[in-house]
N, C-alpha and C positions, 0 to 999 in steps of 0.2 A: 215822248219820242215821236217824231216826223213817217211819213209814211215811208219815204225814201230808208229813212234807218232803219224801219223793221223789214223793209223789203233785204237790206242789206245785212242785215241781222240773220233773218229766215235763208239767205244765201250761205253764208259763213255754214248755220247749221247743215246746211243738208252737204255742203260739202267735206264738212267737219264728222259726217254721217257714213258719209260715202265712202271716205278714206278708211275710216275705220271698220265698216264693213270689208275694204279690201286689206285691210290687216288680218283680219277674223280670217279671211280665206288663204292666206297663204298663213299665220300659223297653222290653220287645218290642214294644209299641205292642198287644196281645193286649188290654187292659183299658181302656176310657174307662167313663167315669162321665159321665152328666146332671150339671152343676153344679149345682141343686137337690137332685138326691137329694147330691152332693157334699158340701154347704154343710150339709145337717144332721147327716150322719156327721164332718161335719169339727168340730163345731161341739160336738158332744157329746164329742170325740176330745179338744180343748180344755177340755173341764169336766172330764174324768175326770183328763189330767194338772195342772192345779188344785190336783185333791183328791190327788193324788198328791206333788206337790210341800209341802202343809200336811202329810202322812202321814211324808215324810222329814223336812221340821223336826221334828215331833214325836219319829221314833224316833230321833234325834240328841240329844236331849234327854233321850229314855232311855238314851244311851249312859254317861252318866256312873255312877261308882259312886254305889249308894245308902250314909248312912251304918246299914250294921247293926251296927256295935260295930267295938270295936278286938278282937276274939278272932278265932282261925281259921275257924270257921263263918261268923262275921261279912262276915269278909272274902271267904271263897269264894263265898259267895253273892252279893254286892256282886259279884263277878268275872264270877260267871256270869251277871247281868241283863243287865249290861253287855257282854256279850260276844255273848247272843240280841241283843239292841239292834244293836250294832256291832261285826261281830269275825268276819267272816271268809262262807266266801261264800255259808253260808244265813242270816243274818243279817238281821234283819229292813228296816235299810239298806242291805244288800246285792239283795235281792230284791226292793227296791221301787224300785231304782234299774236294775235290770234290766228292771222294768216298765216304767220311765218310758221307756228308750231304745227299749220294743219298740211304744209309743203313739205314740210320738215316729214311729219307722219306715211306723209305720202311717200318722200325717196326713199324712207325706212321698207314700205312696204314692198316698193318697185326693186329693190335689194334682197328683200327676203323673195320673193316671187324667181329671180333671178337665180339666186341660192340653188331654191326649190328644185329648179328646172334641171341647174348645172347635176346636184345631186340626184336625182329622176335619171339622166341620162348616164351619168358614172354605175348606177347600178343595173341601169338594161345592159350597159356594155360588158359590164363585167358578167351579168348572165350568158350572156353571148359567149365571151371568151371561155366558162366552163364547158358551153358545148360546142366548141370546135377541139 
């Protein structure tokens, strides 16, 4: 691995880290969210997997061998695009598909957070309404 890849590697983790730390907190009930502020993190949370989802069509598309010749260069090198494309687990479908489940974990959380808060507030009001 390339220093670039573990740099992006050690990236994915810590946010694949982070996210699930903020899962930990709103199952613990630790984390609500304003639906508003909810609704616009949620929302751009939605565009980015989007563009993440046209991003794996396309590197799926670069998985295929290019044709460079019927010779041996030819063919290794056909080997190797396609295999940065699709082939194993820094691969550029491989990484973006690790993205997408850690976006994915993130709206999950930004939802539960969101939950939290709506449900937090239903039960102060409804305290309320027993003492008036």
């Amino acid at each position: 691995m390339t220093k670039p890849d573990d740099q992006a590697a050690q990236s994915l983790a810590d946010s694949t880290a982070s996210v699930a730390a903020m899962g930990d907190a709103v199952e613990s009930l630790d984390l609500k969210l304003d639906p508003d502020a909810g609704e616009a993190i949620r929302s751009a949370l939605d565009e980015r997997l989007t563009a993440v989802d046209s991003w794996l069509s396309q590197a799926r598309n670069l998985a295929r061998q290019a044709p460079l010749g019927e010779n041996p260069v030819g063919t290794a090198m056909a080997q190797k695009f396609a295999n940065r494309a699709d082939g194993g687990e820094n691969s550029l479908v491989s990484v973006l598909t690790r993205y997408r489940e850690v976006l994915v974990d993130a709206r999950d959380a930004v939802e539960g957070a969101m939950r939290t808060y709506r449900e937090t507030d239903q039960r102060v009001a409804d305290s309320f309404q027993k003492l008036i």
